[in-house]
C-alpha positions as CSV (number, residue, x, y, z in Angstrom):
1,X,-13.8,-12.3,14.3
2,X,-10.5,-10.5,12.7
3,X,-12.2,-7.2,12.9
4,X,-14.4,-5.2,15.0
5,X,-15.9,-2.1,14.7
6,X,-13.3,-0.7,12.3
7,X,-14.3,2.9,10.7
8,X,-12.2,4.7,8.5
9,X,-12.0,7.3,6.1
10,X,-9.6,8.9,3.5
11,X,-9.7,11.4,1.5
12,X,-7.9,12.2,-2.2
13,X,-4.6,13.1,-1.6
14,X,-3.7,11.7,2.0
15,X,-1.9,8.8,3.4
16,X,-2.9,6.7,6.1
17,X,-0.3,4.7,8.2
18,X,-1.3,1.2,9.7
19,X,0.3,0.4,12.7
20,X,-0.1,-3.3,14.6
21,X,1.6,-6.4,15.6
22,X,1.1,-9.5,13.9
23,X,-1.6,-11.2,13.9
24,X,-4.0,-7.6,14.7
25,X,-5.6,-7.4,11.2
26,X,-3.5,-5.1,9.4
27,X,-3.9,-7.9,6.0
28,X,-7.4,-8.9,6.6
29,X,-8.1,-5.0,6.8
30,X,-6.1,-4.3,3.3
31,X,-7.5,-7.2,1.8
32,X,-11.2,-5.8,3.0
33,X,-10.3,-2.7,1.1
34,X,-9.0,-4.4,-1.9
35,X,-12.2,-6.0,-2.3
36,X,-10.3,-9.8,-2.2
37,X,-12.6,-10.2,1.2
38,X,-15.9,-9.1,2.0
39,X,-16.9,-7.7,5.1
40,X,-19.5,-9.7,7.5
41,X,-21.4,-6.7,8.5
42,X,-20.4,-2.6,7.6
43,X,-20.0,-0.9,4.4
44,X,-17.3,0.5,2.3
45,X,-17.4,2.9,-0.1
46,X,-14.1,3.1,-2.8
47,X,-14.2,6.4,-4.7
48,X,-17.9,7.3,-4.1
49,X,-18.4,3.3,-5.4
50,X,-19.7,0.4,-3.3
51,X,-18.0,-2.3,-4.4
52,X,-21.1,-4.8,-3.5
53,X,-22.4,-3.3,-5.9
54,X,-20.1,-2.3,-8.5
55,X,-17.1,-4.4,-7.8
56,X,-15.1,-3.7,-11.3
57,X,-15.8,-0.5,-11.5
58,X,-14.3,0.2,-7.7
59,X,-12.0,-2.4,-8.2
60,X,-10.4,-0.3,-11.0
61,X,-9.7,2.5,-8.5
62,X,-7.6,0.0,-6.1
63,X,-4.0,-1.1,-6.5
64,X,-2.1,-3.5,-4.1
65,X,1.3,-4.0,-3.3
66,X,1.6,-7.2,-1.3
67,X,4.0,-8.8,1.3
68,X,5.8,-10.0,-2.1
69,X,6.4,-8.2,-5.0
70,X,4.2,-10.7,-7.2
71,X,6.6,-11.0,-10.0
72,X,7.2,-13.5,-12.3
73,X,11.1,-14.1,-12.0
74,X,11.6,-14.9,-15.9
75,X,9.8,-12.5,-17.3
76,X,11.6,-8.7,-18.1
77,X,10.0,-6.0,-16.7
78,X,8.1,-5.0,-19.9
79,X,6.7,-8.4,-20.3
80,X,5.3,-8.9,-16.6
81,X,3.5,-5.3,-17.5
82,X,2.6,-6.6,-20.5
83,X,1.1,-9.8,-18.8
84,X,-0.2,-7.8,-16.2
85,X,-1.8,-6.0,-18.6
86,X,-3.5,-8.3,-20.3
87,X,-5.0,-10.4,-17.3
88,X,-6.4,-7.5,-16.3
89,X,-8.5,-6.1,-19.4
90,X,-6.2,-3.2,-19.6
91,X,-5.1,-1.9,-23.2
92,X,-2.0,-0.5,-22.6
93,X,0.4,-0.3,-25.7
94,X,3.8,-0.1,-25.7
95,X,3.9,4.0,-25.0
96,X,2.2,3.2,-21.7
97,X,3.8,0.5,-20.9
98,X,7.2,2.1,-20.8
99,X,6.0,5.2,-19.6
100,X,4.5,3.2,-16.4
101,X,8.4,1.8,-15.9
102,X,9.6,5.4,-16.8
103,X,7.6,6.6,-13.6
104,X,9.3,4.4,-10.9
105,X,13.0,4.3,-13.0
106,X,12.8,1.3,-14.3
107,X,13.3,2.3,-17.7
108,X,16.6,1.7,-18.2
109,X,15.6,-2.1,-16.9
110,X,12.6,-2.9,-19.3
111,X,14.7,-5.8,-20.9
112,X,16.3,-7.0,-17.9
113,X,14.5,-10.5,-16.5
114,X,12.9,-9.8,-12.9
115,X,15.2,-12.6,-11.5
116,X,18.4,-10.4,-11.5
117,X,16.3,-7.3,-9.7
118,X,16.9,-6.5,-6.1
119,X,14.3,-6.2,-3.4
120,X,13.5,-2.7,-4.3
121,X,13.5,-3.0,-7.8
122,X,11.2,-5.5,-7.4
123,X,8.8,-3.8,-5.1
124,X,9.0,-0.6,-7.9
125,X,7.9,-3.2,-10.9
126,X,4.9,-3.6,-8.7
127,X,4.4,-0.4,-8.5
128,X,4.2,0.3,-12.3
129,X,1.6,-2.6,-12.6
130,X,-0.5,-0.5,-10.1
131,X,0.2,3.1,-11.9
132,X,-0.4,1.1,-14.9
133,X,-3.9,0.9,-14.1
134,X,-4.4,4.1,-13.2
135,X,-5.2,3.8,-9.3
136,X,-6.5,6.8,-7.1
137,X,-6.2,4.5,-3.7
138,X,-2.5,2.8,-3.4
139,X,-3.0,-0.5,-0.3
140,X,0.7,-1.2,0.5
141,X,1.4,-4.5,2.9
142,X,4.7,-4.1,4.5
143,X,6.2,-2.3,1.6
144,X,9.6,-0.9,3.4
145,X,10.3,-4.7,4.3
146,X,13.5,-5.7,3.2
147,X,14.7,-2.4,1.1
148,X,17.7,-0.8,1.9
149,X,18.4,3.0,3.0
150,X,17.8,4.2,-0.7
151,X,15.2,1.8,-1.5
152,X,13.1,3.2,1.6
153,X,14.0,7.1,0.8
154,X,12.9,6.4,-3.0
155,X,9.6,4.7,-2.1
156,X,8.6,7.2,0.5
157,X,9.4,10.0,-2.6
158,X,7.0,8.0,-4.4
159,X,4.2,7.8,-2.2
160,X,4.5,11.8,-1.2
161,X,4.4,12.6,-4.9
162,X,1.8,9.9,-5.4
163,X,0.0,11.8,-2.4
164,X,0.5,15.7,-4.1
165,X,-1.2,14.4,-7.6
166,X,-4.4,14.0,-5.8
167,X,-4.1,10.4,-4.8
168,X,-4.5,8.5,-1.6
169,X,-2.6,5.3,0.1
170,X,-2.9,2.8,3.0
171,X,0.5,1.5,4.4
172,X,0.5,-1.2,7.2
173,X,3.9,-1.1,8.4
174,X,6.5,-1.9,10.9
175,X,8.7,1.0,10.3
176,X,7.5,4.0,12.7
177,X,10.1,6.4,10.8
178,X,9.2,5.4,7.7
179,X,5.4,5.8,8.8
180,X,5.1,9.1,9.8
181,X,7.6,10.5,7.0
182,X,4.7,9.9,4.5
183,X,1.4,9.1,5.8
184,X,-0.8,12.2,7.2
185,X,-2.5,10.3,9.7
186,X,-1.6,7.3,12.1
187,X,-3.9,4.4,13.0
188,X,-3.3,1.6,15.2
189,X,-5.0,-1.8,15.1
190,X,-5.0,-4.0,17.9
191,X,-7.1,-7.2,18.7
192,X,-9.0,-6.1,15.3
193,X,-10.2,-2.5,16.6
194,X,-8.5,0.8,15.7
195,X,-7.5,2.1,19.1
196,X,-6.1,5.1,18.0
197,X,-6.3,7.5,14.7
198,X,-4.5,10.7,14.8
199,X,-2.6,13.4,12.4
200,X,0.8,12.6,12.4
201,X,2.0,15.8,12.9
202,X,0.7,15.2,16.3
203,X,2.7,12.4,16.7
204,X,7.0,12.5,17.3
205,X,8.9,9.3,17.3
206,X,9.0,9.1,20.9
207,X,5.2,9.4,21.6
208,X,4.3,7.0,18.6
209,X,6.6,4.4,20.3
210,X,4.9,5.3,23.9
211,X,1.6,4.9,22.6
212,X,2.3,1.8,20.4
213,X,3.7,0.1,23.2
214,X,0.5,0.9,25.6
215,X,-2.4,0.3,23.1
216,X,-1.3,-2.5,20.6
217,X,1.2,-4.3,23.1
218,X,-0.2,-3.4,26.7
219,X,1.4,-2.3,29.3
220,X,4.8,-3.6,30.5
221,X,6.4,-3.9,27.1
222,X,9.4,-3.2,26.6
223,X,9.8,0.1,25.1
């Protein structure tokens, strides 16, 4: 059993910070929420919908950011929207399409093939595939991997603002600073259970790092 006994909730505008070594759940628990994996036992609700029972309609509520940035590499920008798009149902026209590049400043880039993008740029193309759809709940895997120092200040701008126009995000991450400069509340998972959930304006850097080290890697870690 990956997980056990996991509750949650979120409300519309707040972010929620995953914390957890490998191998604790963090994916299983995004992909749960995704709807790509169904729960043995438990329920989840996505929007007021139960995606049991309604699984497009709560899937339509739901975009995920990935470890990888799920690009295709010879495609530009427009035309992995476009693609996007079109695999899933969405009629977006050429307005929305650039407006959805607009949004996370890749505008400029529309005609530029993903190939020559860097990590970040990357990881804001899909970002627009997600806005593109119009989600209300953002699941991000590890999204401040490999970004440099703007790259991480951009995409935490992104999720705040994301946040403040009445959306809500899940971020499993490794990053503690980068963790509690956008997310409202904490959570750590560890041997599939949430063993802690609090605000993080409870939480400074040091006592996040105190408590990580206690409850996800036990006592005696290094701190």
């Amino acid at each position: 059993r990956v997980l056990d006994d996991v509750s949650l909730g979120l409300a519309a505008g707040q972010g929620l910070t995953l914390l957890g070594s490998n191998g604790a759940g963090k994916t299983t628990l995004l992909r749960i929420l995704a709807t790509l994996l169904r729960p043995t036992s438990g329920a989840l609700l996505v929007a007021g919908v139960d995606p049991a029972r309604e699984p497009e309609r709560a899937r339509a509520a739901i975009g995920m950011v990935g470890h990888g940035a799920w690009v295709y590499e010879d495609l530009t920008a427009l035309e992995n929207l476009r693609f996007w798009a079109v695999m899933g149902g969405q009629a977006a026209g050429p307005a929305a399409l650039r407006a959805a590049l607009e949004a996370v400043e890749l505008g400029g880039s529309a005609a530029q093939r993903a190939r020559t993008f860097s990590a970040g740029m990357k990881r804001r193309l899909a970002l627009a595939r997600v806005l593109l759809g119009r989600a209300r709940l953002l699941l991000l895997d590890e999204p401040f991997t490999g970004l440099d120092r703007a790259g991480r200040k951009w995409l935490a701008e992104f999720l705040l603002d994301f946040k403040s126009r009445g959306g809500a995000f899940v971020v499993a991450t490794h990053s503690f600073d980068a963790g509690l400069g956008v997310g409202d509340r904490v959570a750590i998972l560890s041997g599939g259970r949430i063993v802690l959930d609090r605000p993080a304006a409870e939480l400074g850097r040091e006592d996040l790092h105190r408590l990580y080290d206690d409850l996800a890697l036990g006592p005696g870690s290094a701190p």
